[in-house]
C-alpha positions as CSV (number, residue, x, y, z in Angstrom):
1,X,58.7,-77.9,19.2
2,X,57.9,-79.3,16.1
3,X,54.4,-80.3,14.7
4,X,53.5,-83.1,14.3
5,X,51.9,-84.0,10.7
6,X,47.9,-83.8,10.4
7,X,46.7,-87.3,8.9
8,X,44.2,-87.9,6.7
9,X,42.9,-91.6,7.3
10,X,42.5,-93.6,4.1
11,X,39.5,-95.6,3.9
12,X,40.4,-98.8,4.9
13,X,39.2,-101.6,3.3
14,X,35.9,-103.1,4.6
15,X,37.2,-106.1,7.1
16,X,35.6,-109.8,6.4
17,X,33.4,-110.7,9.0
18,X,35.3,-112.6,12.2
19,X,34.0,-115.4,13.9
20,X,32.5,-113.6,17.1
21,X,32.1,-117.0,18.5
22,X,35.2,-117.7,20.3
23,X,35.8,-113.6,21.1
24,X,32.5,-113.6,23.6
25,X,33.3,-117.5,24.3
26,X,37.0,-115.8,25.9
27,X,34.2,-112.9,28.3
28,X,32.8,-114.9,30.6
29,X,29.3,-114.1,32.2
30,X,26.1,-115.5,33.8
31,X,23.8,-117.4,32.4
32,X,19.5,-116.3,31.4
33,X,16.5,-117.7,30.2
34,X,14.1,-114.7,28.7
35,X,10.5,-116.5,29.0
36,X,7.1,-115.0,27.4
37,X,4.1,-115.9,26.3
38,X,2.5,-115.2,23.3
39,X,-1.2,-114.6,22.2
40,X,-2.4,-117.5,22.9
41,X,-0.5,-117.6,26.2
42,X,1.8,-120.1,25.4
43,X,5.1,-120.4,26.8
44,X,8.3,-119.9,25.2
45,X,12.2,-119.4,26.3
46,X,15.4,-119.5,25.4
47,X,18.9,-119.1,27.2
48,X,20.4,-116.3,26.7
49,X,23.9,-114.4,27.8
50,X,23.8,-111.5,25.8
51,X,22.2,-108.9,28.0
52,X,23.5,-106.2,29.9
53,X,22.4,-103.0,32.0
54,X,21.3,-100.1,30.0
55,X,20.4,-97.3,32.6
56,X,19.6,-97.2,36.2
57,X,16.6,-94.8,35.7
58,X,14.6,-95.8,34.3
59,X,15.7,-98.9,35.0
60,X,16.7,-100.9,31.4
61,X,18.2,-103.3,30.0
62,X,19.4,-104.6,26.8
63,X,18.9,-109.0,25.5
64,X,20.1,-109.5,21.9
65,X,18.4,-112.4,20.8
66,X,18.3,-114.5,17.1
67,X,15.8,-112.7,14.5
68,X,14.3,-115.6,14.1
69,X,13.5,-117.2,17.7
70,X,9.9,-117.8,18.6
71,X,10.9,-116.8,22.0
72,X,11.3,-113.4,20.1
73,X,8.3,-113.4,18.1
74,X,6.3,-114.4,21.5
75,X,7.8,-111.2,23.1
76,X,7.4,-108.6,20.3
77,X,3.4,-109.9,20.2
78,X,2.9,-109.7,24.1
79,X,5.6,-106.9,24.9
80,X,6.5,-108.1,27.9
81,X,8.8,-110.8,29.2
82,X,10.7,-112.0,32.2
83,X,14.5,-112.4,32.1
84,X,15.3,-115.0,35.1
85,X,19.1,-115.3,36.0
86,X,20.0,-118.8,36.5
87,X,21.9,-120.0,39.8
88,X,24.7,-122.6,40.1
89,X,22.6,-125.8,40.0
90,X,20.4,-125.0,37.0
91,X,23.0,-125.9,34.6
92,X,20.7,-128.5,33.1
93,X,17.9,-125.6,32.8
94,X,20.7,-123.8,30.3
95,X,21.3,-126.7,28.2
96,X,17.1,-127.2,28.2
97,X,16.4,-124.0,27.0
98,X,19.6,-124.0,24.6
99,X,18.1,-126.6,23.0
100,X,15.8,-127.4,19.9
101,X,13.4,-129.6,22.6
102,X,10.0,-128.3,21.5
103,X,8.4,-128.9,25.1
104,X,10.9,-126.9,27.1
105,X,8.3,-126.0,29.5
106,X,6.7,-129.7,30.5
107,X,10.4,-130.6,31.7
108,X,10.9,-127.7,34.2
109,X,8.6,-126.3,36.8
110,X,7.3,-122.3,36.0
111,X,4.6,-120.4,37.3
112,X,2.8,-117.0,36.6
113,X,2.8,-114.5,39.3
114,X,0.5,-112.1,39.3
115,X,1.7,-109.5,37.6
116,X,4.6,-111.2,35.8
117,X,5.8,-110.3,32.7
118,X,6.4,-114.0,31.2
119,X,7.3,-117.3,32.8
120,X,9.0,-117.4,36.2
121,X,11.5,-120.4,36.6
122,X,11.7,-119.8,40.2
123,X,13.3,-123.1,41.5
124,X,16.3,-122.7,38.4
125,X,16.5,-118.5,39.2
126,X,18.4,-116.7,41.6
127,X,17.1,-113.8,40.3
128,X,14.0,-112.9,38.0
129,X,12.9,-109.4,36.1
130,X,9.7,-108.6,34.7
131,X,10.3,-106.8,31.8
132,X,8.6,-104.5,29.3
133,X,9.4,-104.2,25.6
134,X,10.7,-100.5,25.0
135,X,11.6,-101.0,21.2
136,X,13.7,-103.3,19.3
137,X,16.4,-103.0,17.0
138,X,17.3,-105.5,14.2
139,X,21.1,-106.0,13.1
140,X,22.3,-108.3,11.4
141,X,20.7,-112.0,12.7
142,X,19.5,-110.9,15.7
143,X,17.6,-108.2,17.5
144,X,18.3,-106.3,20.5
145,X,15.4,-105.6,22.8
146,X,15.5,-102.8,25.2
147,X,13.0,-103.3,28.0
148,X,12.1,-101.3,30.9
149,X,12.1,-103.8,34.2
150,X,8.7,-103.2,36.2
151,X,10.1,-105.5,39.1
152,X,12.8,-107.7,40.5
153,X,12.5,-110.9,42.5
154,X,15.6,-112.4,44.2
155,X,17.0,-115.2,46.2
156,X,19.4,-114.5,48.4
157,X,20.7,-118.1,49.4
158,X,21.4,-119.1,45.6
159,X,24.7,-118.0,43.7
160,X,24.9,-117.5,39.9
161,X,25.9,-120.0,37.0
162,X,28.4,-118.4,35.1
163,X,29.4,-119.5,31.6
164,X,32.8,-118.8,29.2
165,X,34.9,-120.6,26.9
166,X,32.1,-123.0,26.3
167,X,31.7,-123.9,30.1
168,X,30.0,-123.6,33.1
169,X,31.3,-122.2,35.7
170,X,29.9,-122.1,39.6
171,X,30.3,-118.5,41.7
172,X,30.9,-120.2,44.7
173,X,34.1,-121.7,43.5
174,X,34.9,-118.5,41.8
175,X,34.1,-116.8,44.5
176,X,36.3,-118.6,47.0
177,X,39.7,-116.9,45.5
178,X,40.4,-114.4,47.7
179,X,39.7,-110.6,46.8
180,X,43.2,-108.6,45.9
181,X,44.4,-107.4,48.9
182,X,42.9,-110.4,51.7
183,X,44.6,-112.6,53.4
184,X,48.4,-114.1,52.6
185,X,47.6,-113.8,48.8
186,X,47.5,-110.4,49.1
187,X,50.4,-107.2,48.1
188,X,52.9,-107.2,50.4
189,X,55.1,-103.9,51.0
């Protein structure tokens, strides 16, 4: 049988950089607020949906947030933050703390557990984690922030928002599809 050649890759020519925008905007996923306080133990937050699961033990995870947030700056100074996952009905939440609106936190109800890591939005959250800063990693405008989660609170009788291609979405209508394989929509031999 005959060998096939051994290649020797060229450097290839440094690509321009893409618009990432619409490439995440095409993955959906659900939509956070990462709170904190900083030294002077006021609030900030900002929505975020770049964040995923790092490892189960210990438990971590991973937010990328913009270098140059104050919710950032508020998190790196305390170490600590809470990542609460928004449910179905707190689309308004989102668009609050996706905005510029300096007083975020007089618009929507929060509290401070004992032993939180940063703001609980508990009425907008279906889930909320307490998180503490591992180490962060700058590239290019933003920062990823690996955190250890200390403890997670969650309500069972709320669903998640989701968001893609520049919309919400609500889990229970994307959850009412049926699952491959149930009912008449499923394979049939």
């Amino acid at each position: 049988m005959p060998r096939a050649p051994k290649l020797h890759p060229s450097p290839s020519p440094p690509l321009a950089d893409a618009d990432l925008r619409p490439f995440m905007a095409g993955f959906p996923s659900g939509v956070a607020v990462v709170t904190a306080l900083d030294k002077t133990r006021t609030p900030h937050g900002m929505t975020c949906s770049s964040l995923c699961s790092v490892a189960l033990s210990p438990a971590t995870l991973v937010v990328c947030i913009r270098s140059a947030s104050p919710t950032l700056r508020a998190l790196r100074s305390n170490g600590r933050f809470a990542l609460n996952l928004l449910h179905e009905d707190a689309r308004s939440v989102s668009d609050l703390f996706a905005s510029g609106v300096p007083d975020r936190f007089a618009r929507v109800p929060w509290r401070m557990p004992l032993g939180a890591a940063g703001p609980h939005l508990s009425d907008a959250a279906h889930a909320i984690a307490d998180c503490v800063v591992d180490r962060t990693t700058e590239f290019g405008d933003h920062t990823a922030v690996f955190a250890t989660v200390g403890r997670v609170t969650l309500t069972e009788d709320r669903q998640p928002l989701l968001y893609g291609r520049r919309r919400y979405a609500r889990w229970t209508d994307a959850a009412a599809v049926p699952a491959p394989g149930e009912g008449d929509a499923g394979v049939r031999a």
